[in-house]
ZAMARGU-4260 file (C-alpha; in steps of 0.2 Angstrom, whole numbers, plus 5000, padded with zeros to 4 digits):
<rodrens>
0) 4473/4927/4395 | 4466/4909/4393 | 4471/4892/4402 | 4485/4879/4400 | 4488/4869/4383
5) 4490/4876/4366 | 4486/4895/4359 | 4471/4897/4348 | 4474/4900/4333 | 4477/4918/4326
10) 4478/4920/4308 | 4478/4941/4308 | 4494/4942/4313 | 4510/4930/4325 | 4508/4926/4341
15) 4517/4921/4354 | 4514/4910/4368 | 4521/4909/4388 | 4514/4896/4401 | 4521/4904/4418
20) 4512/4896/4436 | 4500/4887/4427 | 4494/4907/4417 | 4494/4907/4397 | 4498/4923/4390
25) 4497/4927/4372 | 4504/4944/4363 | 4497/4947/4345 | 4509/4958/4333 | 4498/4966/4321
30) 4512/4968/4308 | 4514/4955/4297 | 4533/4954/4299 | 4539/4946/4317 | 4551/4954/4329
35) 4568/4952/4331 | 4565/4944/4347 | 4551/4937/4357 | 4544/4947/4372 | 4549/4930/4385
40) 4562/4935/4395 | 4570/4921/4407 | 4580/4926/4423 | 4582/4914/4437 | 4565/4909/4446
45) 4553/4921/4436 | 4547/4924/4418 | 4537/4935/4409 | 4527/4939/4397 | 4530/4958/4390
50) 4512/4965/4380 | 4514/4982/4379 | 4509/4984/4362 | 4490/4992/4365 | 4501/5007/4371
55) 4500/5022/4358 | 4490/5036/4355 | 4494/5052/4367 | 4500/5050/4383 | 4500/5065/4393
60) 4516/5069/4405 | 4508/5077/4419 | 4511/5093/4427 | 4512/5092/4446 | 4500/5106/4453
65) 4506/5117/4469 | 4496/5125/4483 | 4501/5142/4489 | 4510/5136/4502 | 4521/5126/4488
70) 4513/5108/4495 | 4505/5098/4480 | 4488/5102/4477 | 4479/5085/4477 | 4464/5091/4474
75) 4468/5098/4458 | 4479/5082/4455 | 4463/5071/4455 | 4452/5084/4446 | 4466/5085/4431
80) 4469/5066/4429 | 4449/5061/4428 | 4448/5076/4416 | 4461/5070/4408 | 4453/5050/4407
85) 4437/5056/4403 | 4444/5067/4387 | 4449/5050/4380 | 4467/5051/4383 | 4478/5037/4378
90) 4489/5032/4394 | 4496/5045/4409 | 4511/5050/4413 | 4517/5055/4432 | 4532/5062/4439
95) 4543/5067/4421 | 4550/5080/4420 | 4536/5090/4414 | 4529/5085/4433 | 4543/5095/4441
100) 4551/5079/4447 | 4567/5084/4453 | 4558/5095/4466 | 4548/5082/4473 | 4554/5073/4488
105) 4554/5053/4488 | 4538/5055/4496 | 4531/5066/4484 | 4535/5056/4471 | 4529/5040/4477
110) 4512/5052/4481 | 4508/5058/4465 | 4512/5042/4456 | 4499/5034/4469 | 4485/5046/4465
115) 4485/5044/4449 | 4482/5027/4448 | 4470/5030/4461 | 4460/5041/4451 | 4462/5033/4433
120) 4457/5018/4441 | 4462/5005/4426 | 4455/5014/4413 | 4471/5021/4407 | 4488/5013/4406
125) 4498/5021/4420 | 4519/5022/4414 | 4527/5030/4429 | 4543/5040/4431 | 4558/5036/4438
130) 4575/5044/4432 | 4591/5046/4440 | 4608/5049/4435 | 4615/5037/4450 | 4612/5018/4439
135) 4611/5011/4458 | 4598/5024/4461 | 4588/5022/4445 | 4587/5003/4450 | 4580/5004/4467
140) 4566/5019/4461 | 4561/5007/4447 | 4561/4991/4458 | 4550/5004/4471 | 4538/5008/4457
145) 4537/4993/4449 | 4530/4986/4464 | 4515/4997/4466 | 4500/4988/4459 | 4492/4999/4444
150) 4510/5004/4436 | 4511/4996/4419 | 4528/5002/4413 | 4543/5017/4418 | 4548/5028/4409
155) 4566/5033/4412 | 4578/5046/4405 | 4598/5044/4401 | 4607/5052/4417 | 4609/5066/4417
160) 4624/5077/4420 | 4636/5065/4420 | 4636/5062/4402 | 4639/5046/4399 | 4644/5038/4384
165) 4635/5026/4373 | 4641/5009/4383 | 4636/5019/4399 | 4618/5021/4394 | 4617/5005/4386
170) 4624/4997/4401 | 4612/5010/4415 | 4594/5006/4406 | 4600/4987/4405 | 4603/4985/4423
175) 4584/4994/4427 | 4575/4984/4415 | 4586/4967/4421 | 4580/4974/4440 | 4559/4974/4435
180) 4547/4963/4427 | 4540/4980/4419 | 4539/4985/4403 | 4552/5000/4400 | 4550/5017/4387
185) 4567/5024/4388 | 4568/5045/4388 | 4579/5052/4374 | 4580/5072/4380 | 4599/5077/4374
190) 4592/5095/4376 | 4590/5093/4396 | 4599/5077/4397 | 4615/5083/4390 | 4615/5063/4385
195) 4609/5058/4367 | 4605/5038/4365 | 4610/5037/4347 | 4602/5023/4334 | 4612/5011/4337
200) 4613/5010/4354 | 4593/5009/4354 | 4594/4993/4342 | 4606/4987/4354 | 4595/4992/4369
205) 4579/4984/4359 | 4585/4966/4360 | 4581/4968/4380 | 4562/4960/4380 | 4555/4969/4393
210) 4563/4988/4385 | 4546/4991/4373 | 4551/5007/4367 | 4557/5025/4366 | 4550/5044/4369
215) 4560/5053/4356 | 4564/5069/4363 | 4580/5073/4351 | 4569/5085/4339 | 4581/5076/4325
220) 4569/5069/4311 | 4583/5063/4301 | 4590/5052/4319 | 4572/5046/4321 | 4570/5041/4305
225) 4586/5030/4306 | 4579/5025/4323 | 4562/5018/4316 | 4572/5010/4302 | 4580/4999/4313
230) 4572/4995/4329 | 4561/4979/4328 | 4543/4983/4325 | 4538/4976/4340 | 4547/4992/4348
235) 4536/5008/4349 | 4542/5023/4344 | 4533/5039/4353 | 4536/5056/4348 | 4542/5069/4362
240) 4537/5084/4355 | 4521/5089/4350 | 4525/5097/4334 | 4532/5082/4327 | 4519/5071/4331
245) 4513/5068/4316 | 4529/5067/4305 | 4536/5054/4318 | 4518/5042/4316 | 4519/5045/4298
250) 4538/5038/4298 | 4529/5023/4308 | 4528/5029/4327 | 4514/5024/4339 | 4509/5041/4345
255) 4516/5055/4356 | 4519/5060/4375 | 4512/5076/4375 | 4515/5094/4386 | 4501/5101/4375
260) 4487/5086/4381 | 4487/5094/4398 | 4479/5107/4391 | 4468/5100/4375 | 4469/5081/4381
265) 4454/5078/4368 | 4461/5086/4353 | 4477/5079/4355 | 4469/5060/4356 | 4459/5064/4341
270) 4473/5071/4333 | 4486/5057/4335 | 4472/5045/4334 | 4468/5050/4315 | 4485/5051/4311
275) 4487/5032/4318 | 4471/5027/4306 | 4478/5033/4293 | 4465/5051/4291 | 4478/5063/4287
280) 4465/5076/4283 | 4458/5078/4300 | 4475/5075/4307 | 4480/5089/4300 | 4465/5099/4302
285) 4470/5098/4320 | 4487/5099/4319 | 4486/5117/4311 | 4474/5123/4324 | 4485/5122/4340
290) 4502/5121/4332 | 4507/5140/4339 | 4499/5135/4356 | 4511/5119/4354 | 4526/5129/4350
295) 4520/5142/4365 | 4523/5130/4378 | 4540/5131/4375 | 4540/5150/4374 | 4549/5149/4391
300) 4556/5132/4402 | 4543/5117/4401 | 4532/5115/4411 | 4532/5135/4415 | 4520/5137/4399
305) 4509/5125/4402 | 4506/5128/4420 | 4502/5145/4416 | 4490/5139/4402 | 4479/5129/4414
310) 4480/5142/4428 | 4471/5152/4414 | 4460/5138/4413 | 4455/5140/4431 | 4462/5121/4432
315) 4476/5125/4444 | 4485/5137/4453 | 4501/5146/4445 | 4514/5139/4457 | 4531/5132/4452
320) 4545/5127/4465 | 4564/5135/4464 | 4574/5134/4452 | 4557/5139/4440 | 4548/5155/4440
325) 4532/5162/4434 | 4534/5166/4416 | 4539/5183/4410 | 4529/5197/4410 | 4530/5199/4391
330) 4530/5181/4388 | 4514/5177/4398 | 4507/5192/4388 | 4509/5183/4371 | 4505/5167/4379
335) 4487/5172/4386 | 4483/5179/4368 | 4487/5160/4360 | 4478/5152/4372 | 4464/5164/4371
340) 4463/5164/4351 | 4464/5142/4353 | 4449/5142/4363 | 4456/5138/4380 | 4454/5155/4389
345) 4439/5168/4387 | 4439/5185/4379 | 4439/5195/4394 | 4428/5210/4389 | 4435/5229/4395
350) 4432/5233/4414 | 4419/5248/4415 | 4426/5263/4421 | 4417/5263/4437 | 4421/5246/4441
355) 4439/5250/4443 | 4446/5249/4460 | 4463/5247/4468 | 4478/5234/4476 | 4492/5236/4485
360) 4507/5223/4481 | 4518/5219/4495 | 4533/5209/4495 | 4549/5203/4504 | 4557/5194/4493
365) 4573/5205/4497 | 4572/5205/4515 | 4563/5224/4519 | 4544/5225/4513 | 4540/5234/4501
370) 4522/5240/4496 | 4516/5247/4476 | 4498/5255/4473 | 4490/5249/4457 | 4472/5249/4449
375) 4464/5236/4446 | 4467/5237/4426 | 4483/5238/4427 | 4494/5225/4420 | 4504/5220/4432
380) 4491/5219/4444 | 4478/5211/4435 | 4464/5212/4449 | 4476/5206/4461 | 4482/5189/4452
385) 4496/5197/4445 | 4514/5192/4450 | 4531/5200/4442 | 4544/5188/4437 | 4556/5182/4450
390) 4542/5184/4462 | 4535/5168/4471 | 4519/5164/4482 | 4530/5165/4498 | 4536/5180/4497
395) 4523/5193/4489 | 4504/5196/4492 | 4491/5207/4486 | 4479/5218/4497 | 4464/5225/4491
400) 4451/5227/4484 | 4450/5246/4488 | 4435/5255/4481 | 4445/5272/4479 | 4462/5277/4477
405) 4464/5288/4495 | 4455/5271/4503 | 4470/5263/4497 | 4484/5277/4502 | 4475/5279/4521
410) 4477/5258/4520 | 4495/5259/4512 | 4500/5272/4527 | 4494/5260/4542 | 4503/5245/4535
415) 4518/5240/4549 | 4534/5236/4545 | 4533/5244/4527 | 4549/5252/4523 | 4547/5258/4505
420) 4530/5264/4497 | 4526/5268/4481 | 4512/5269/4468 | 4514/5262/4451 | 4511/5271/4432
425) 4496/5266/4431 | 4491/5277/4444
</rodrens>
């Protein structure tokens, strides 16, 4: 920013200049060919200037981490988004769909969105979500979080559901980014949306000033290719999926929102920031390392994976709201060896014999309670952190632990209100 008059000049690169209530503003395009349009966008009373461009590198989509009780642990909120800042992370992302947000309530929402700017505390750009299939809706949750002072962009997915067609789209994130004076990164996700926001429909959508880019989500190189091809380069291009991060920054995209990040926040930066200097070879380096941890977290529904990762991690707790579940049985199995080989979770060495001791697992997840003996050792019980698929927090418990296994039957016997008891294999 600098005062009233004329720019300075700014021979690296074209620049563009906006006088607005007596405020200069001045955005540098690094490449030497200039937009299609300029980023001054008149409406009525009010003008603005969009610089978004210093937003690349990884951003992570947050997860949204749950107490027992299902209520969202803030604690662990704050603790993951300064981790997450002090790694070196790019920008932050609250309340995507890696966040959980359709189970959030508008309170919730609003919540998490507010202690992350809290906690990043300017250091980090802050794009929020906000994402609804109802155009009327998307609108006012954009004007909502637009409002809130530390926000500098939305991010917003096509509507889901209702499948609309190309016009539709074109016609649903025009009417948001006409409704804020924040920049917009439009969401392409066909797989969850059921909606894809074809090529050209985003050149179309990239003549909107204040619409700065796109997290390509569509896991289609050859339609991101066209897409880089004909956007103007002043519009950013992130890749959605971690494992193409670096294809889609070598095709001419500015970075990646990442699931991965939650969990290696440093590596990922370093990774996607090599790529963006042009050092392939550590890039790569990188890349090869944690590519199967990458894939993994799509082993089972996003963000089932990842939450499961940094529960590992001792990060958070392993709680998901309805309609996800914890991961498989089989599938956390292969999951905690990936994370252990990658570094992220420590070789457990084998439990002494004499340390073994004994759980009782209760639940009521049916209605009647039901009670299983198990060691200690035992896979599903896993020293009473273990949870079987289909199981949740509310509605199961472990007891224990017992120092013997008659300790355990003579406690298994006094439990009220038990109506089936059993014991488990491993017994």
């Amino acid at each position: 920013m600098c005062g009233a008059g004329a720019p300075p000049a700014n021979p690296a690169g074209i620049s563009y200049w906006a006088h607005h209530a007596g405020i200069g503003a001045i955005i540098h395009f690094p490449r030497a060919r200039a937009p299609r349009h300029t980023s001054v966008l008149q409406a009525g009373s009010f003008a603005f200037i969009l610089s978004f461009m210093e937003l690349r590198g990884c951003g992570t989509a947050l997860i949204t981490p749950f107490h027992q009780d299902g209520s969202i642990d803030e604690p662990a909120l704050r603790n993951l988004v300064a981790w997450q800042v002090e790694s070196g992370i790019g920008f932050l992302v609250p309340c995507g769909s890696t966040g959980e947000t359709p189970t959030l309530s508008h309170d919730e929402w609003l919540k998490v969105i507010d202690v992350t700017i809290e906690v990043a505390a300017g250091r980090v750009p802050i794009v929020a979500g906000a994402t609804s299939n109802s155009t009327n809706d998307a609108v006012a949750k954009a004007k909502e979080v637009a409002a809130r002072p530390g926000v500098n962009g939305i991010l917003t997915a096509s509507p889901y559901y209702n499948k609309p067609t190309q016009e539709g789209q074109y016609r649903h994130f025009r009417a948001i980014a006409e409704a804020v004076d924040k920049s917009i990164i439009l969401y392409n996700v066909p797989g969850r949306t059921g909606a894809n926001i074809e090529p050209a429909t985003l050149v179309r959508l990239a003549e909107i000033p204040n619409i700065a880019g796109v997290k390509e989500a569509s896991g289609n190189m050859t339609q991101i290719a066209e897409v880089l091809n004909s956007v103007p380069e002043r519009f950013l291009v992130f890749s959605g999926d971690d494992a193409l991060t670096l294809p889609v920054i070598a095709l001419g995209g500015v970075g990646i929102v990442s699931v991965a990040s939650n969990e290696i926040p440093r590596e990922m930066s370093e990774m996607t920031n090599a790529a963006l200097s042009n050092d392939w070879t550590a890039a790569r380096s990188i890349h090869r390392k944690y590519l199967t941890l990458m894939e993994a977290n799509f082993m089972e529904s996003n963000p089932m994976p990842v939450k499961a990762v940094l529960a590992m991690m001792g990060k958070i707790e392993e709680i998901y709201r309805l309609p996800l579940l914890p991961m498989r049985r089989d599938t956390r199995s292969r999951l905690q060896k990936i994370a252990t080989e990658a570094g992220l979770v420590a070789r457990t060495a084998p439990t002494p014999a004499a340390a073994v001791n004994f759980y009782i697992y209760e639940n009521w997840l049916a209605g009647p309670h039901k009670i299983v003996l198990h060691r200690s050792s035992c896979g599903q019980c896993n020293h009473g952190k273990g949870r079987p698929a289909g199981h949740d927090a509310n509605h199961a418990r472990w007891h224990g632990p017992y120092a013997t296994l008659t300790e355990t039957r003579d406690a298994s016997h006094s439990m009220t209100g038990v109506l089936i008891r059993s014991e488990c294999k491993c017994i």
